[in-house]
C-alpha positions as CSV (number, residue, x, y, z in Angstrom):
1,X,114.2,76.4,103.4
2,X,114.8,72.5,105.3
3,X,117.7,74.0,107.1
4,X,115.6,77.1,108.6
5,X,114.1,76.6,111.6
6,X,110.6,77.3,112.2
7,X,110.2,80.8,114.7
8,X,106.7,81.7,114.8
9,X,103.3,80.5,113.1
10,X,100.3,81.8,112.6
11,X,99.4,79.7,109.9
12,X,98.6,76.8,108.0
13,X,101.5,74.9,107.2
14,X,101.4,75.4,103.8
15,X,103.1,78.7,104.1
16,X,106.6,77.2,105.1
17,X,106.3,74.6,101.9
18,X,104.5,76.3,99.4
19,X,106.2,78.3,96.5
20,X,105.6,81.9,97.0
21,X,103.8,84.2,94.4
22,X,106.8,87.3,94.7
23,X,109.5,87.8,97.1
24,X,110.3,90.8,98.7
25,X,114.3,91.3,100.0
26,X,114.4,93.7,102.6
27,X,117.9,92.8,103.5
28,X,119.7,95.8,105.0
29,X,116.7,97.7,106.2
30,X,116.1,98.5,109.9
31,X,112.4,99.1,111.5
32,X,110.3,101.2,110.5
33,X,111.1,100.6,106.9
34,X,111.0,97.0,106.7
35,X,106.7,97.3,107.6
36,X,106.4,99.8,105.4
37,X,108.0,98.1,102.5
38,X,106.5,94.7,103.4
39,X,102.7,96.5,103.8
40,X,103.4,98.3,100.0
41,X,103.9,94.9,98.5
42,X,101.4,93.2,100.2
43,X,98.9,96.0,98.8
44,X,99.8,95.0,95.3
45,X,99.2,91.2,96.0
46,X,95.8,89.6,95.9
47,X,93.8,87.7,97.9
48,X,95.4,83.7,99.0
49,X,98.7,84.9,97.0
50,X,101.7,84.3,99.4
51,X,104.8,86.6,99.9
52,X,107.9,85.7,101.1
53,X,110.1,88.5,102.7
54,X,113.7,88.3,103.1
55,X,115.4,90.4,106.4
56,X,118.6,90.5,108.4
57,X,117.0,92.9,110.9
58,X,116.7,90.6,114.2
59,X,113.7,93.2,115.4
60,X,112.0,93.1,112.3
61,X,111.9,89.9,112.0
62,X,110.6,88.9,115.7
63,X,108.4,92.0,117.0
64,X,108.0,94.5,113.6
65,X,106.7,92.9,110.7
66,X,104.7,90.5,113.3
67,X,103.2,93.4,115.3
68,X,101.9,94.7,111.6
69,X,100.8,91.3,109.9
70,X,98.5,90.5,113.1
71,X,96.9,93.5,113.1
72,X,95.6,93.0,109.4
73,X,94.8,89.7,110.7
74,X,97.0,87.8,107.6
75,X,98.6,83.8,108.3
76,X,102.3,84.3,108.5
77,X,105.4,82.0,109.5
78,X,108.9,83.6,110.6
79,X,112.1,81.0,109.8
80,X,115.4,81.9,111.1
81,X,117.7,80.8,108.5
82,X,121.0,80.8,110.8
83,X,123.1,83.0,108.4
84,X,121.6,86.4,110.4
85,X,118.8,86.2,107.9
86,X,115.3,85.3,108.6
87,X,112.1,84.8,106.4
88,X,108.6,85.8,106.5
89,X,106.1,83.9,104.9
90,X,102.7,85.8,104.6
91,X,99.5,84.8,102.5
92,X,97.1,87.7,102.2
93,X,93.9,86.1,102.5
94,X,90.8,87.3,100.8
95,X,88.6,88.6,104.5
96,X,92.3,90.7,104.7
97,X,92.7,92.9,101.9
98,X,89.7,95.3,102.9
99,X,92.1,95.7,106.2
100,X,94.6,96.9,103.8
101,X,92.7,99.8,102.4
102,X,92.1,101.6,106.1
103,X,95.0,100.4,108.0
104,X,98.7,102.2,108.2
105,X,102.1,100.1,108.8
């Protein structure tokens, strides 16, 4: 991750230098499925574990996956890695998972 370059953060640093607890690669996909799939996992994670999501979707990346992580109110960072890939760091923190249970992607 040093030659990414830091996008968005809605976070504690941590998220861009921790280790992640599961990684999701969504390479491929286009919007809407790239929520979807990143919500699913998320549900299966619990509370302070971090995901990191793999995408070559530009809109995904940027207004997507965002748009759906700050409704649930989680901490995420967005690194472009400049090979048309980015990465989403999200930690689903504890006050967050009952979000999880009554929101859609």
């Amino acid at each position: 991750m040093e030659n990414s370059k830091l996008i968005l953060n809605q976070g504690p640093d941590d998220l861009v230098s921790k280790k992640p607890d599961m990684k999701l690669d969504i390479s491929g996909l286009i919007c809407p499925f790239t929520s979807y799939e990143t919500v699913q996992v998320l549900k299966m994670l619990n509370g302070g574990q971090l995901l990191e999501v793999i995408t070559t979707d530009q809109s995904s990346a940027l207004e997507t996956i965002p748009a759906a992580l700050r409704r649930r109110n989680l901490e995420f960072a967005v690194l472009e890695n400049g090979n048309g890939s980015w990465v989403i760091r999200v930690r689903k923190t504890t006050a967050s998972t009952e979000q999880f249970l009554q929101r859609q992607p």
